[in-house]
C-alpha positions in Angstrom: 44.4 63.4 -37.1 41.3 62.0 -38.7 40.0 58.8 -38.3 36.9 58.8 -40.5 36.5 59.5 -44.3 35.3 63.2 -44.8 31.2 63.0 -45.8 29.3 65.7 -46.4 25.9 66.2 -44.9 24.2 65.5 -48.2 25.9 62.0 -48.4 24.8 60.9 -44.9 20.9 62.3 -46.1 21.1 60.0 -49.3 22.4 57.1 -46.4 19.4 57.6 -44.4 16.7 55.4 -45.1 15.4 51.9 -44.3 17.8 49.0 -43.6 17.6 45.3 -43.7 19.8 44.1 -40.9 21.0 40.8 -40.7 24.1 39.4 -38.6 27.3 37.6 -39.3 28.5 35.8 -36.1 27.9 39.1 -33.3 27.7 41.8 -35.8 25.2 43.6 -37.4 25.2 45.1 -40.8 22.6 46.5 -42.9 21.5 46.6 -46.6 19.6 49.3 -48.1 16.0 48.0 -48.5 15.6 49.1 -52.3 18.8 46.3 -52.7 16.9 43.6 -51.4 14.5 41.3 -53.4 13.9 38.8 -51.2 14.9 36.3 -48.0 14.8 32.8 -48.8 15.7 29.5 -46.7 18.8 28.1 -47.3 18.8 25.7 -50.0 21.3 23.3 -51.9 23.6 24.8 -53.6 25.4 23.8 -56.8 29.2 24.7 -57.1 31.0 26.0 -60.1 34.4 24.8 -60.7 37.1 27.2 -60.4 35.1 30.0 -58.7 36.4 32.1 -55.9 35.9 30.2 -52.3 33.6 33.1 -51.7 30.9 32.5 -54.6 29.4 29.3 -52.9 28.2 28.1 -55.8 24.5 28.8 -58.1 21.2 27.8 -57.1 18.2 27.4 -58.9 16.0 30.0 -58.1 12.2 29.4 -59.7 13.8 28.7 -62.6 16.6 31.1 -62.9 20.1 30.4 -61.9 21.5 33.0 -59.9 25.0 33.0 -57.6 25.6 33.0 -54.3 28.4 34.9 -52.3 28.9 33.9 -48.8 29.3 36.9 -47.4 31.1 34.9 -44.2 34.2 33.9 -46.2 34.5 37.2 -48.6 34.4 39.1 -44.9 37.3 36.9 -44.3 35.5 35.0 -40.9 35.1 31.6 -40.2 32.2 29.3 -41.5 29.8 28.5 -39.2 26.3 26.8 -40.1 23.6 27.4 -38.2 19.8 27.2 -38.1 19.1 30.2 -39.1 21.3 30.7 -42.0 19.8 32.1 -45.4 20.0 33.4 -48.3 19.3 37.0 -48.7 18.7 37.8 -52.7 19.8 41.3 -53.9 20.8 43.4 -57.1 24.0 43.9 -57.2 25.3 46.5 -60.5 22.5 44.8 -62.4 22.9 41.3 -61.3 20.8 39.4 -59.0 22.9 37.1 -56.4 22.2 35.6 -53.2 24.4 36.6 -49.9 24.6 34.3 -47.5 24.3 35.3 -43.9 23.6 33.8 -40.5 20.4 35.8 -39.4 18.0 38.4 -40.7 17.4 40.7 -37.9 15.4 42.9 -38.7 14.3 46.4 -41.0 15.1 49.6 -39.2 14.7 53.0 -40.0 18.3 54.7 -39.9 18.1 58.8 -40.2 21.1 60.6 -41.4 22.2 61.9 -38.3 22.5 58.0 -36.9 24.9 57.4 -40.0 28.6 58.1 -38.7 31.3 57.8 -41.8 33.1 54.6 -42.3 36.5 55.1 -39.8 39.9 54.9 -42.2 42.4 52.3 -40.8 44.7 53.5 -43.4 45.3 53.4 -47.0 46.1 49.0 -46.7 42.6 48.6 -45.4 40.0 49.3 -47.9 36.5 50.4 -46.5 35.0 51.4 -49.6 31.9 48.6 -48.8 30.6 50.4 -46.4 28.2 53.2 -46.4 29.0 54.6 -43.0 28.6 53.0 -39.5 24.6 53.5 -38.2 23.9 53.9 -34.5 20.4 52.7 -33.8 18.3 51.2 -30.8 21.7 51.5 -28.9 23.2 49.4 -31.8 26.1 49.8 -33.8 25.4 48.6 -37.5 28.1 48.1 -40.6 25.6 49.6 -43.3 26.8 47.7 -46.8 27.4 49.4 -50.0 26.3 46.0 -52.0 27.7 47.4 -55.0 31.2 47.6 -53.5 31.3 44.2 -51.3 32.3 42.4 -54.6 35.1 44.3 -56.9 33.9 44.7 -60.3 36.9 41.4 -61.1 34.8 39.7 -58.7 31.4 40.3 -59.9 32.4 39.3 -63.5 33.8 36.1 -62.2 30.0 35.7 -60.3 28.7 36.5 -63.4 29.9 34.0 -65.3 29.4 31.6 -62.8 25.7 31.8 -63.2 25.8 32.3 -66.7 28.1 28.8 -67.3 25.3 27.5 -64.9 22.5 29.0 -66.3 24.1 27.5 -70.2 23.9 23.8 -68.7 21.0 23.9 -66.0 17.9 20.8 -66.6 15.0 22.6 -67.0 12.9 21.7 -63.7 9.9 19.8 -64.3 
C-alpha cells in the first residue's frame, strides 16, 4: 500500500531549489522563490462584491490593482489577525495576486533529496497544491505549487475581481 504519489527522481531535482517559507498558524509552507515578487505589510484592503470568502478583496498596489487570496480561509482554517500578518505578492498562471499569511519565515535552500512526495489521503482529498513535503533544519515544510492553490474557476473569478476593480479604481494622486 502506498501512501505517497509516485515522483520520479527528476521531479524531486526540478523541486529542489530556494523556498520562501512563511507560516499559517504552526505550520510551515514554502513558495518557490522565482513565484515571489515581493513581501509587503498588510494594508487595507477593498472587497469586491460577490467574490469567493477566500479572495479578500483588491488592493491598490503603486497604482495597480491586484487581488488578494487569504490563503487562511482557502486552506479552510480559522482567521486569526496578528501582528505579523502580510501580504506576500506572487505570479500566479500569469497573474499577480497577493496571499495572505501570518508570518514570513524565512528563504531556505531545499535539495531534492529533502523533498518527500505529497502523501495521498485518497482520491476525496486533492493534494495537487503541493509540490512535495520538504524536510529541512529538522523542519517539516508544505512546499506550494502556487499555480494549483487556486483552480483555474477560481483564478478567473480573482481575475475579474481585479479587473472590475482595476475598471473603477480613482487614480491616486
Amino acid at each position: 500500500m502506498s501512501t505517497a504519489t509516485p515522483q520520479t527522481a527528476a521531479q524531486q531535482e526540478a523541486h529542489a531549489g530556494k523556498y520562501l517559507t512563511f507560516f499559517l498558524g504552526n505550520e510551515e509552507y514554502g513558495l518557490k522563490i522565482l513565484t515571489v515578487h515581493e513581501i509587503i505589510g498588510m494594508m487595507p484592503v477593498t472587497r469586491v462584491p460577490r467574490t469567493p470568502e477566500f479572495i479578500r478583496g483588491v488592493v491598490n498596489l503603486r497604482g495597480k490593482v491586484i487581488p488578494v487570496v487569504d490563503l487562511r480561509i482557502r486552506f479552510a482554517m480559522n482567521v486569526v489577525e496578528t501582528q505579523d500578518v502580510c501580504i506576500i505578492v506572487v505570479q500566479v498562471r500569469g497573474i499577480q495576486m497577493g496571499i495572505v499569511v501570518d508570518r514570513v519565515s524565512e528563504v531556505v535552500n531545499i535539495g531534492a533529496d529533502e523533498i518527500e512526495p505529497a502523501p495521498s489521503f485518497g482520491v476525496d482529498v486533492p493534494t495537487d497544491f503541493l509540490l512535495g513535503i520538504g524536510k529541512s533544519q529538522g523542519r517539516v515544510k508544505m512546499l506550494l505549487d502556487i499555480d494549483h492553490v487556486l483552480s483555474a474557476t477560481e483564478l478567473d473569478e480573482t481575475a475579474t475581481a481585479s479587473s472590475t476593480s482595476d475598471a473603477t479604481a480613482a487614480p491616486q494622486a
